[in-house]
C-alpha positions in Angstrom: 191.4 142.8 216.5 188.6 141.8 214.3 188.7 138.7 214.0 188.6 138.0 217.7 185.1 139.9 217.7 184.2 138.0 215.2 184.9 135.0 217.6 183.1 136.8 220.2 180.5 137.4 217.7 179.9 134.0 217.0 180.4 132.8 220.5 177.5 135.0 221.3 175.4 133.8 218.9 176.2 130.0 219.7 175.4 130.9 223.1 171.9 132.4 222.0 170.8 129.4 219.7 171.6 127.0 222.6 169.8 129.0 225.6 166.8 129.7 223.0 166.6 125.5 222.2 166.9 125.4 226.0 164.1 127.3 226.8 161.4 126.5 223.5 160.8 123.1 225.1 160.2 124.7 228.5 157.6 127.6 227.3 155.9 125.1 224.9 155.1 123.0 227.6 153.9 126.4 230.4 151.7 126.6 227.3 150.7 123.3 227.1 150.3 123.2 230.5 148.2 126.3 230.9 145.6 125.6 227.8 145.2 122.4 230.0 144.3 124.0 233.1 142.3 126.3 231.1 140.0 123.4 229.5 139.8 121.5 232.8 138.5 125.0 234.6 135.7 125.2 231.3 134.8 121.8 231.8 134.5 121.2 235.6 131.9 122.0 237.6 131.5 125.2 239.3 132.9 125.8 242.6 130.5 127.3 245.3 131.6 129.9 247.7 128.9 131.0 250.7 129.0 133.9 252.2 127.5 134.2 255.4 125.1 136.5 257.2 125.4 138.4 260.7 124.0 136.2 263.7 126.4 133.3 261.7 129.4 132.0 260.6 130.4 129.2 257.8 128.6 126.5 259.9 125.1 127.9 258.8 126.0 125.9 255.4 126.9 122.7 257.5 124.3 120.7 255.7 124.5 121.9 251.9 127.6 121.2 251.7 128.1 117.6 251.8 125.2 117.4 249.6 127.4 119.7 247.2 130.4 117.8 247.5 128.9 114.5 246.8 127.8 116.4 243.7 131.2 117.0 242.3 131.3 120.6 243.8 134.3 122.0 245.7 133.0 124.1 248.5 134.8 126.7 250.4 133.1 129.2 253.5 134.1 132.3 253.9 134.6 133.0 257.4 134.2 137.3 257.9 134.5 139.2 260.8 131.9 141.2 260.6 133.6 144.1 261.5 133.4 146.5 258.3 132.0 145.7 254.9 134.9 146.3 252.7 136.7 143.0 255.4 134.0 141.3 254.9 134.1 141.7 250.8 137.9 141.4 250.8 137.2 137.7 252.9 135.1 136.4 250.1 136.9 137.6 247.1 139.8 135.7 249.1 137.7 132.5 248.8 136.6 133.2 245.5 140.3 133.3 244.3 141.1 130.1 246.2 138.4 128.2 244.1 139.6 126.3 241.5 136.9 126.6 238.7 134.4 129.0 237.7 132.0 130.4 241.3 128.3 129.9 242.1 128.6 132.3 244.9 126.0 132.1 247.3 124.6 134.5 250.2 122.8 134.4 252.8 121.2 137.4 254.5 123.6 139.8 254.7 126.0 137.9 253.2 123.2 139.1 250.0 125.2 142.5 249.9 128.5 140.8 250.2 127.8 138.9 246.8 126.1 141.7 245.2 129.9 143.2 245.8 132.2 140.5 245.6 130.2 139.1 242.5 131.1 141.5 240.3 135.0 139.6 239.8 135.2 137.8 236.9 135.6 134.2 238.1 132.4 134.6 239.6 129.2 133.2 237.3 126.1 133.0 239.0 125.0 134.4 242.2 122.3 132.6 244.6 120.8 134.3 247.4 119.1 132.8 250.4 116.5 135.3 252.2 119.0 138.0 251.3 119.9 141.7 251.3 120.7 142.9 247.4 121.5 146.4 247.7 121.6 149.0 244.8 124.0 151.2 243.7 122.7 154.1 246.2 121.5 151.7 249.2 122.8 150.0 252.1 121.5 147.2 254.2 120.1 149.5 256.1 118.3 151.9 253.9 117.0 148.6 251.9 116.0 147.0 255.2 113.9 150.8 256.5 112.2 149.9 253.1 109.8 147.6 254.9 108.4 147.0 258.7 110.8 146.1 261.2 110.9 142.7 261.4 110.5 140.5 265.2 113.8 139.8 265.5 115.0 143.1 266.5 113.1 143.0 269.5 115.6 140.5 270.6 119.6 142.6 270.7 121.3 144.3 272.6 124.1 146.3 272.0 127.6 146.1 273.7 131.1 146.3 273.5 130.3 148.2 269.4 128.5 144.6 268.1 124.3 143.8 267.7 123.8 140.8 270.1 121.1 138.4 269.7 119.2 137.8 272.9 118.8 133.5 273.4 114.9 134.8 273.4 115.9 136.0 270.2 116.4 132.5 268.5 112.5 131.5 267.9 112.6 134.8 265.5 115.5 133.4 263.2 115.6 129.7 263.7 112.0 129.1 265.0 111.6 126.3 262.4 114.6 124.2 263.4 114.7 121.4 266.7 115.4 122.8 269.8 118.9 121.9 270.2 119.6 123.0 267.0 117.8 126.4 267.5 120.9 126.3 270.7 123.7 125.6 268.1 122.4 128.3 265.9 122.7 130.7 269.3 125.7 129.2 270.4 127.6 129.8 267.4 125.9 133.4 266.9 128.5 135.8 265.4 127.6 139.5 266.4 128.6 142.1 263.4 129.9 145.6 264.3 127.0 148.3 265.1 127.3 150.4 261.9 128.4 147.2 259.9 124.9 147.8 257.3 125.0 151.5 257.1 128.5 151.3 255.6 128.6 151.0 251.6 130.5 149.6 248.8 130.4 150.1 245.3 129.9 147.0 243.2 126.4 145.8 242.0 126.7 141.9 240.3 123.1 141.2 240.0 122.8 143.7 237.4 125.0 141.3 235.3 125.1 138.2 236.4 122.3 135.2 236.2 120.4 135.3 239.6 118.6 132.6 241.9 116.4 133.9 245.4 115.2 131.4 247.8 112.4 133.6 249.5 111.9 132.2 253.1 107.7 132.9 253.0 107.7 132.3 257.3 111.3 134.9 257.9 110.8 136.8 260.7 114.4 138.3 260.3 114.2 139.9 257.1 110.5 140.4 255.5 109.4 137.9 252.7 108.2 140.8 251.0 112.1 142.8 250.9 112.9 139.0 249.6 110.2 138.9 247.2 111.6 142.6 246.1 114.2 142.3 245.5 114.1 139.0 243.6 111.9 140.6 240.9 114.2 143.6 240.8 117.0 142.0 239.9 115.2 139.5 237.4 116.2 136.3 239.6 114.7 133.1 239.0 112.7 132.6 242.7 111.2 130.3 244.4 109.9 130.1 247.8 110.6 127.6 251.2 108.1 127.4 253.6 110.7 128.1 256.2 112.4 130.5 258.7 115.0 132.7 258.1 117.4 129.8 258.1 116.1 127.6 254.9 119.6 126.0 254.7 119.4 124.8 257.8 115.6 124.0 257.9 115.4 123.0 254.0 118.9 122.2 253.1 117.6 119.7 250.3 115.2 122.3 248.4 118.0 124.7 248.8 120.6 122.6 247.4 118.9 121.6 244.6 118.2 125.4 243.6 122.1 125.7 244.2 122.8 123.0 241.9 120.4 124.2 239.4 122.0 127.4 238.8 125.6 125.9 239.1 124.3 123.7 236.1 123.0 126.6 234.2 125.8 128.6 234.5 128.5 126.5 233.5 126.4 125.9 230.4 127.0 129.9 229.7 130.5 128.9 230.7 131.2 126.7 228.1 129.1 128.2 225.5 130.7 131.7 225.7 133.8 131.3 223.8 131.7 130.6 220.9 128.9 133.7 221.4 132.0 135.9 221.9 130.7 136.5 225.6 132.3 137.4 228.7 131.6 134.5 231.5 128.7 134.9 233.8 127.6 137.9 232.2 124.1 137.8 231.2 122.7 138.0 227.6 
């Protein structure tokens, strides 16, 4: 009787040694394989995500991002609903995990409180907003927006069906800057967010940690220069300013880009110097 377990025995053991010389080669090279991946993500440029406002969709971004992708960039949109805040942050964390190196993300307008939410995910590195809501912990767009005179361009909605519509006489207030026709795209294309969509809130806060770019638009008649110009300092952003409409990236897509570019630049610097500084990734310091 023992000596057949000792056969087993040894049988069992024969059977270990071959499936484990089976297997070394096949988890040295997942390894391989992943430290590769890993050094490629460190070393290539950083993806951008944008995040659109209300009144918009992904086609607001039309003209940066050829200019991005010519610059090496891989660009994704998120397209939101804007039907509740926490959809619309879920849409662009969805983007952000679909990227395929470190994010610049981007906002514009409201898509400013999307980023301040979504940025706070790791991948993310630098955040650049474009005549955008930033709200604290304890605001909302709203309560940030009642911060400062009501701008023109709420003269110009009516409310139907549970969404903010923009009137067409509406246009000249957001997109007073671009062609005619293009001022009819914008319209055209107008996506219309759910009525309560900015008193709604969300905790995450990115700009707190994360390097910061503003594009203040000094002729917006959608959200006042001076909320921009706030909220840039607050959250220690490096600004500058368009001479342009609520719509800069449409109006000024080659001053915007290169800000876009600038920060991409800056962050992956962080990027790659980080494993060295024994920092975390986009955070700041």
């Amino acid at each position: 009787m023992s000596s057949v377990n000792d056969r087993r025995r040894r049988m069992l053991i024969s059977s270990g040694i071959a499936a484990a010389s089976f297997a070394l080669p096949q988890i040295a090279a997942q390894a391989a394989e992943t430290e590769k991946g890993a050094k490629q993500m460190s070393s290539a440029k950083p993806s951008i995500v944008f995040a659109h406002g209300i009144w918009a969709d992904g086609s607001s971004f039309s003209k940066l991002i050829p200019m991005l992708q010519a610059e090496g960039h891989e660009v994704l949109c998120s397209q939101h609903g804007l039907d509740t805040l926490r959809g619309d942050v879920d849409c662009v964390l969805r983007a952000v995990r679909r990227a395929g190196s470190p994010v610049i993300l981007v906002g514009h307008s409201y898509g400013g409180t999307l980023i301040t939410a979504a940025g706070v995910d790791q991948r993310v590195v630098g955040l650049v907003y474009i005549a955008a809501l930033a709200p604290d912990a304890d605001e909302t767009s709203q309560s940030q927006q009642a911060q400062f005179p009501v701008t023109d361009v709420f003269s110009h909605v009516d409310v139907a069906d549970g969404r903010v519509w923009m009137r067409p006489s509406g246009i000249a207030t957001f997109a007073g800057d671009l062609p005619e026709n293009e001022q009819k795209i914008v319209w055209a294309t107008h996506a219309a967010p759910a009525a309560d969509l900015f008193t709604q809130k969300i905790e995450g806060t990115a700009w707190r940690s994360k390097p910061s770019w503003y594009i203040v638009s000094k002729k917006d008649r959608t959200v006042q220069p001076e909320l921009q110009r706030f909220v840039a300092k607050r959250m220690g952003a490096k600004a500058y300013e368009v001479d342009a409409s609520h719509v800069s990236m449409l109006s000024h897509p080659a001053e915007v880009a290169k800000v876009i570019i600038e920060a991409a630049k800056t962050a992956s610097a962080k990027v790659a110097d980080a494993p060295s500084k024994g920092r975390v990734p986009g955070s700041r310091g």
